[in-house]
N, C-alpha and C positions, 0 to 999 in steps of 0.2 A: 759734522756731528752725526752720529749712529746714535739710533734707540740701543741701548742698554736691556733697559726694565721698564716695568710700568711696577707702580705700589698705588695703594689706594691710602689717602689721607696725608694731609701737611708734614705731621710730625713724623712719621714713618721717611717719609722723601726726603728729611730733613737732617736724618739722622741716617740714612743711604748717602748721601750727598755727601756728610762730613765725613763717614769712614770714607769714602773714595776719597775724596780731598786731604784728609792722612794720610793714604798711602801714594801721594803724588801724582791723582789724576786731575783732570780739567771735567768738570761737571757743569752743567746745564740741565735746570728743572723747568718743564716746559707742564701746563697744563692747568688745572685748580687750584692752584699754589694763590694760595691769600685770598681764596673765596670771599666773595659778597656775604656769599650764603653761609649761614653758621653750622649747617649740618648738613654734608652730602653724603650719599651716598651710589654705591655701584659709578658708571664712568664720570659723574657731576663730581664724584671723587679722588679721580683718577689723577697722577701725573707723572708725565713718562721721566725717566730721566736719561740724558745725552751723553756719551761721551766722544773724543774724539775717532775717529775711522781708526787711529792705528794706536789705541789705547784700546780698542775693544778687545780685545782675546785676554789680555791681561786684566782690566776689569770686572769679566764674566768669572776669571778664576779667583779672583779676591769675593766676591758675589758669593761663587760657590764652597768656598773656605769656611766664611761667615755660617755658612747656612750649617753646614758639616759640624763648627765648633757649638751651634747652638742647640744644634737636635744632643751634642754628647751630652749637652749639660744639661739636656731633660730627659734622658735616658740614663745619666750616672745618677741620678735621685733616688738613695738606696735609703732615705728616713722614713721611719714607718710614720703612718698615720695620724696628725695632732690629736686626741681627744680629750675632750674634757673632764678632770677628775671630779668634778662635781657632780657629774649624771652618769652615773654608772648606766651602760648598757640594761641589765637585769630588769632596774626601775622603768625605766620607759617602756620595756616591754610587758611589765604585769602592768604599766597603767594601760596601754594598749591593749591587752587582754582583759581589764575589771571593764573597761569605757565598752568593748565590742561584745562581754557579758550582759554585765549589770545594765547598759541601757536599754534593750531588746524588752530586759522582766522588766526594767522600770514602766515600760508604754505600756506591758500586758496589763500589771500589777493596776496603774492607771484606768486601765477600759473596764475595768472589774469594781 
């Protein structure tokens, strides 16, 4: 068995592991896989995954496929912006402007 990858967290490995094992590879997750510990992080995190010596090149390009399909589909996100029709921009910004006014005369207003 060949290192592959390394991913940090269970569910990430978990979900690496099955897409290989869809497309007809042999995987092995070797590392913090079912930690003790409820929260790792950085290498207490870590867990490499295996594949066999003469599955690696076709692997690494199933790997790099994934990664390729996943950057298009946060790069094709042409929807604008959600906002909310209840708070109009305008508003927040004259209460932002009366609050950065009116509190300043209010202390002066006060010391007087």
């Amino acid at each position: 068995m060949t290192l592959l990858t390394s991913v940090y967290g269970t569910f990430r490995a978990r979900v690496v592991a099955a897409h290989l094992e869809d497309e007809g590879f042999d995987v092995q997750l070797r590392g913090a896989l079912d930690s003790p510990y409820a929260l790792t992080v950085g290498d207490m995190a870590r867990i490499d995954v295996y594949v066999p010596d003469d599955q690696l090149d076709d692997a690494s390009l199933v790997l790099l496929a994934t990664e390729v399909d996943e950057s298009d589909v946060i790069l094709d996100d042409d929807r604008p912006p959600i906002r909310d029709p209840h708070v109009p921009r305008r508003w927040v910004a004259l209460l932002v402007l009366f609050v950065v006014i009116a509190g300043p005369i209010a202390l002066v207003l006060r010391w007087y």
